[in-house]
C-alpha positions in Angstrom: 81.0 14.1 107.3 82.6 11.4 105.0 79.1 10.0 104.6 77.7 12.7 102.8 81.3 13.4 100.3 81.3 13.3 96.9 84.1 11.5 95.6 85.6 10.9 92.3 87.9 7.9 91.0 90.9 8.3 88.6 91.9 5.2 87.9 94.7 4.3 85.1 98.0 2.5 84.6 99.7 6.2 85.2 102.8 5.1 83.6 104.0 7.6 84.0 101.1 10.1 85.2 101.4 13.1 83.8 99.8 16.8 83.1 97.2 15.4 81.1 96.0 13.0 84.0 96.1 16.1 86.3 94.0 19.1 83.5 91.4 15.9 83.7 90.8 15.7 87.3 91.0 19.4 88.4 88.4 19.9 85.7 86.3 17.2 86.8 86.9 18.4 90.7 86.1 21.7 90.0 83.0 21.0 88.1 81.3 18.6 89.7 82.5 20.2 93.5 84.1 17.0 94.5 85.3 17.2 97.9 88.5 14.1 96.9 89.6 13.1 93.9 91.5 9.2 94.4 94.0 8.0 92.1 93.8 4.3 91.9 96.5 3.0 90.2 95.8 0.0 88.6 98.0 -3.8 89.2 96.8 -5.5 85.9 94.5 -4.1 84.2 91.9 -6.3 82.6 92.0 -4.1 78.7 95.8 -4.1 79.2 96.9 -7.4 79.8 100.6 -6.2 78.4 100.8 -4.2 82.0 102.5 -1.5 82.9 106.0 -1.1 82.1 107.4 0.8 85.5 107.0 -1.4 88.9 103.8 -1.2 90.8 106.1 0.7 93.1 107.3 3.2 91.1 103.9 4.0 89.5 102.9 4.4 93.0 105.7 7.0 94.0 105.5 8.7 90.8 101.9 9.3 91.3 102.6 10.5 95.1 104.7 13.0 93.7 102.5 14.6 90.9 99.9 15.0 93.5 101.8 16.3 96.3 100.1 19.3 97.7 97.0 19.5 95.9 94.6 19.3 98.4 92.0 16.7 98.0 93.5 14.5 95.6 95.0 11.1 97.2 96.5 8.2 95.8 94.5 5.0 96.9 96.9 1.9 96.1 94.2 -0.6 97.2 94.7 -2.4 93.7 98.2 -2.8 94.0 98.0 -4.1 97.5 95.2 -6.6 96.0 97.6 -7.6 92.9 96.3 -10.0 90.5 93.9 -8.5 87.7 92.6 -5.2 88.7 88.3 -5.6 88.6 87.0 -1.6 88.9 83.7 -3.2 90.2 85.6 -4.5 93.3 87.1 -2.0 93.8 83.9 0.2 94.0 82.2 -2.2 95.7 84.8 -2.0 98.6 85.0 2.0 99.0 80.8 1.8 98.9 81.7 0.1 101.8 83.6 1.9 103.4 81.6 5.6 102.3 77.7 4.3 102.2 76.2 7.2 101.7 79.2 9.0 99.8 78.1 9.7 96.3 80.7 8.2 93.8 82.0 9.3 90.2 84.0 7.3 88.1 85.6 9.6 85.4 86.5 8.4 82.0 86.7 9.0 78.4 84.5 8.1 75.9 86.0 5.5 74.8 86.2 3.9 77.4 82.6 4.4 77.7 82.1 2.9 74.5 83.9 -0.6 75.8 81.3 -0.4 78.8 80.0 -3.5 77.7 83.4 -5.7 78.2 83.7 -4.7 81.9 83.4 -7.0 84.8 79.8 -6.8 86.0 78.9 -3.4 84.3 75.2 -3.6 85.4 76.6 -3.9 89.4 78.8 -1.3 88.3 76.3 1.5 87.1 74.4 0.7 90.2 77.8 1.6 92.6 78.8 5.0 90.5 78.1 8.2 88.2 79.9 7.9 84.9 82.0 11.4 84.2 82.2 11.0 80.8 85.1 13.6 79.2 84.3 15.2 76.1 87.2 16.1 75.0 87.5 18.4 71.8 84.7 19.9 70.0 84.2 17.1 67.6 84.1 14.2 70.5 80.4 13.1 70.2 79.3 10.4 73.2 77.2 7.8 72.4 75.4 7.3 75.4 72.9 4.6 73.9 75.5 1.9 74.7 74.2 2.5 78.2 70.8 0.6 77.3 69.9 -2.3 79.1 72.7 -1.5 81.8 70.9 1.3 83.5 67.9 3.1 83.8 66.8 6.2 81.9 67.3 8.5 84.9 70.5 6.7 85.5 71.4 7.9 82.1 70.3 11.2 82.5 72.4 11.6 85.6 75.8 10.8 83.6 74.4 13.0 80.7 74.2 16.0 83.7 77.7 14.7 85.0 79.6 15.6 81.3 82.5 17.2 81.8 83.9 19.0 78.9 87.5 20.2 78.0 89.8 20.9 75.2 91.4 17.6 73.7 95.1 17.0 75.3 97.4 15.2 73.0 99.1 13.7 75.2 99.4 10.2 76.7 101.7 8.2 78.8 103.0 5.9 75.8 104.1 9.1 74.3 106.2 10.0 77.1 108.0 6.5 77.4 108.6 6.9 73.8 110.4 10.4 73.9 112.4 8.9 77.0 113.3 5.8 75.2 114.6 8.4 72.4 116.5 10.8 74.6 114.1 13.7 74.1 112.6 15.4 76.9 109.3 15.4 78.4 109.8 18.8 80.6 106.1 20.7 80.8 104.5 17.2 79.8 104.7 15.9 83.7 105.6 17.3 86.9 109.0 18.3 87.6 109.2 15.8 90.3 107.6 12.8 88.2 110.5 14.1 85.6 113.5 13.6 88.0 111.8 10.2 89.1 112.3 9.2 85.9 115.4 10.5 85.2 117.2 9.0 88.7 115.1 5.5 88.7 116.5 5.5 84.5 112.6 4.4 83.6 112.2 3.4 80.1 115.2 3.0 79.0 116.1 -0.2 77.0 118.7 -2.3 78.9 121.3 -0.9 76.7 120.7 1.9 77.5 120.3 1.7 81.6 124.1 0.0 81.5 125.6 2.3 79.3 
């Protein structure tokens, strides 16, 4: 019954995704037993207001791709069909709709745990979701007393329960553009598939480069 699923939410520019993206949510699916993982990619992202750098619809295809065939994960464009700056609160808001009684975790890191505070409606939003916070690397402490004030103690304690931890991954999207820009490669650092994306669509390339 979709009613009674437990769903996470991966949301991010995924620009381009990459193996990183997809360690995090296996580890999060397999140790919370979600039965879906969604991969929201985001239009404009309130923190980010530089935006991506690929089109919405190449983020979109490139994300398609790194999740072919891993059952349970599915790419939810919803923000990118809503355009304009990407709100995570509406967006939970709309698949509580849609899943009542689904129970709903948003994964992130704990930074972005630490900027709770500058979110749109972060009170409405603890009330929609579980935080998965990622502790990532030994030395990763979360500080979850920014939490105070935004939701109750047992509300707390739940996202405490929902930790998820994992060995730090150094490796992030800007550092793939970069290496592209520069001509190296990015081979074991994104899927095969995402890889020849990039390569045929000639992402991240400076215009120079693209016409020469």
């Amino acid at each position: 019954m979709a009613d009674s699923m437990r769903i996470g939410i991966l949301g991010g520019s995924f620009d381009p995704p990459h193996i990183g993206h997809l360690w995090i949510a296996e580890a999060v699916r397999e140790s919370l037993e979600l039965d879906e993982i969604r991969w929201i990619p985001a239009a404009i992202s309130p923190l980010k207001p530089d935006g991506p750098v690929a089109s919405n619809d190449q983020r979109r295809q490139m994300l398609s791709l790194a999740v072919s065939g891993c059952e349970g994960y599915l790419v939810d464009d919803r923000e990118l069909k809503r355009g304009d700056v990407s709100y995570t609160v509406d967006t939970l808001q709309g698949l509580k709709m849609e899943f009542p009684h689904a129970e709903i975790f948003l994964i992130m890191g704990s930074d972005s745990l630490a900027s709770i505070r500058q979110w749109h409606q972060p009170r409405r939003l603890l009330e929609l979701v579980t935080l998965v916070v990622l502790q990532r690397g030994a030395d990763d402490n979360i500080d979850y007393n920014v939490l105070a004030g935004l939701a109750s103690q047992t509300q707390i304690e739940r996202i405490r329960e929902c930790r998820v931890t994992m060995p730090l991954i150094e490796l992030s999207s800007s550092q793939l553009r970069e290496r592209v820009r520069r001509g190296q490669g990015i081979r074991f650092r994104t899927p095969r598939s995402v890889e020849a994306f990039i390569n045929a669509e000639k992402l991240y390339l400076t215009p120079q480069e693209v016409t020469s």
